[in-house]
C-alpha positions as CSV (number, residue, x, y, z in Angstrom):
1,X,-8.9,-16.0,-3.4
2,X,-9.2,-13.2,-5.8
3,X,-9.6,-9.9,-4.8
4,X,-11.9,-7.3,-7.0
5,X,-9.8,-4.5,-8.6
6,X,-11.9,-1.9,-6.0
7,X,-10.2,-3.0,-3.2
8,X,-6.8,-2.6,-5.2
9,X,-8.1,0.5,-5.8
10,X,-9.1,1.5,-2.1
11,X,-5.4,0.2,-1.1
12,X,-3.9,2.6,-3.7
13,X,-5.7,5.5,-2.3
14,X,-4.7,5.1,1.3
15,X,-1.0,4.8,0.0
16,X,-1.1,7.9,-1.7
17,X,-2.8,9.6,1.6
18,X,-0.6,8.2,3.8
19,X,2.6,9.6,1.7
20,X,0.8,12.7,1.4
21,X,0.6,12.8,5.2
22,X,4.2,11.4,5.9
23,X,6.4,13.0,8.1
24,X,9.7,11.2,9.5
25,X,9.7,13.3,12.4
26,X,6.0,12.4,13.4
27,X,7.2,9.0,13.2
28,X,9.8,9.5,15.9
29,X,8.2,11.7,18.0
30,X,4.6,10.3,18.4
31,X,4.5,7.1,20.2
32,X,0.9,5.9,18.0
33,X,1.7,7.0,14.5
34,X,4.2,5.1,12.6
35,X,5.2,3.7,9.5
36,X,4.1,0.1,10.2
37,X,0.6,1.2,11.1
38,X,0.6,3.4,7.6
39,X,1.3,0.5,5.9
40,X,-1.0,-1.9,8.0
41,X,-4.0,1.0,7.0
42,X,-3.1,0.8,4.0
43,X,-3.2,-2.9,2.4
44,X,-6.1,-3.6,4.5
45,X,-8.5,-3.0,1.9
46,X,-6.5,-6.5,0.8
47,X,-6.4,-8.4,3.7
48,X,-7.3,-11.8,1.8
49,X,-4.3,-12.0,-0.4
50,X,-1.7,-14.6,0.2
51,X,1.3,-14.1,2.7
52,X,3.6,-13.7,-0.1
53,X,1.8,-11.4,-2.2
54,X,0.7,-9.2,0.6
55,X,4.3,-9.2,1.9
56,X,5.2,-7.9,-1.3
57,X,3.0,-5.1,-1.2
58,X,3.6,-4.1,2.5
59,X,7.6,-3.9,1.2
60,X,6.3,-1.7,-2.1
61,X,3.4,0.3,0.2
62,X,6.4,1.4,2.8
63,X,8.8,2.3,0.1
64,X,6.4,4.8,-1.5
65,X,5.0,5.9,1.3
66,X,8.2,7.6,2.1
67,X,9.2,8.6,-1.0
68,X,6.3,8.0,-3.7
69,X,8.2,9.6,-6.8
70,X,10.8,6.7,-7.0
71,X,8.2,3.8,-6.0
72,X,4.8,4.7,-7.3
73,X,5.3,2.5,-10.3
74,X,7.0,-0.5,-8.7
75,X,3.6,-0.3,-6.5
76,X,1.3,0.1,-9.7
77,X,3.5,-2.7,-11.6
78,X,2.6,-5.0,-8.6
79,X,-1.3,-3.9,-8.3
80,X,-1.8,-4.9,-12.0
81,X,-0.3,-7.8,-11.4
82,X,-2.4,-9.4,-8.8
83,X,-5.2,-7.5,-9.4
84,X,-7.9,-9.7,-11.4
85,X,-8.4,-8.5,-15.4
86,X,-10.6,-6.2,-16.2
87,X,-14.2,-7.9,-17.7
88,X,-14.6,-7.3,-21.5
């Protein structure tokens, strides 16, 4: 199944909300707001992808998440490559 580039897009997005948002000590001291459900927000928007793939991106989503200026590009590297090409 191939998922269109705006959901990509949408899962990009929430990543970069939720690490604008992220606070280790929220995540210890509030019982409902965590990393996992960050990440589980965030690749929603690609729920269709295969295990693997979306695997990969919950791995790449956490990492930058918590610190985006080391990870941002790993996750971009990994959105262009299994999002579809761009039409001509």
């Amino acid at each position: 199944m191939t998922i269109p580039q705006d959901q990509f897009d949408d899962l990009l997005s929430r990543t970069a909300l939720a690490a604008l948002f992220y606070y280790p000590e929220v995540a210890v001291d509030d019982d409902g707001h965590n990393l996992q459900n960050d990440i589980a927000y965030c690749v929603e928007p690609v729920a269709g992808i295969g295990d693997e793939d979306a695997e990969r991106l919950r791995v790449v989503v956490g990492r930058v998440i918590t610190n985006p200026t080391v990870h941002r590009s790993e996750l971009l590297a990994l959105v262009i490559e299994l999002a579809p090409q761009p039409a001509e």
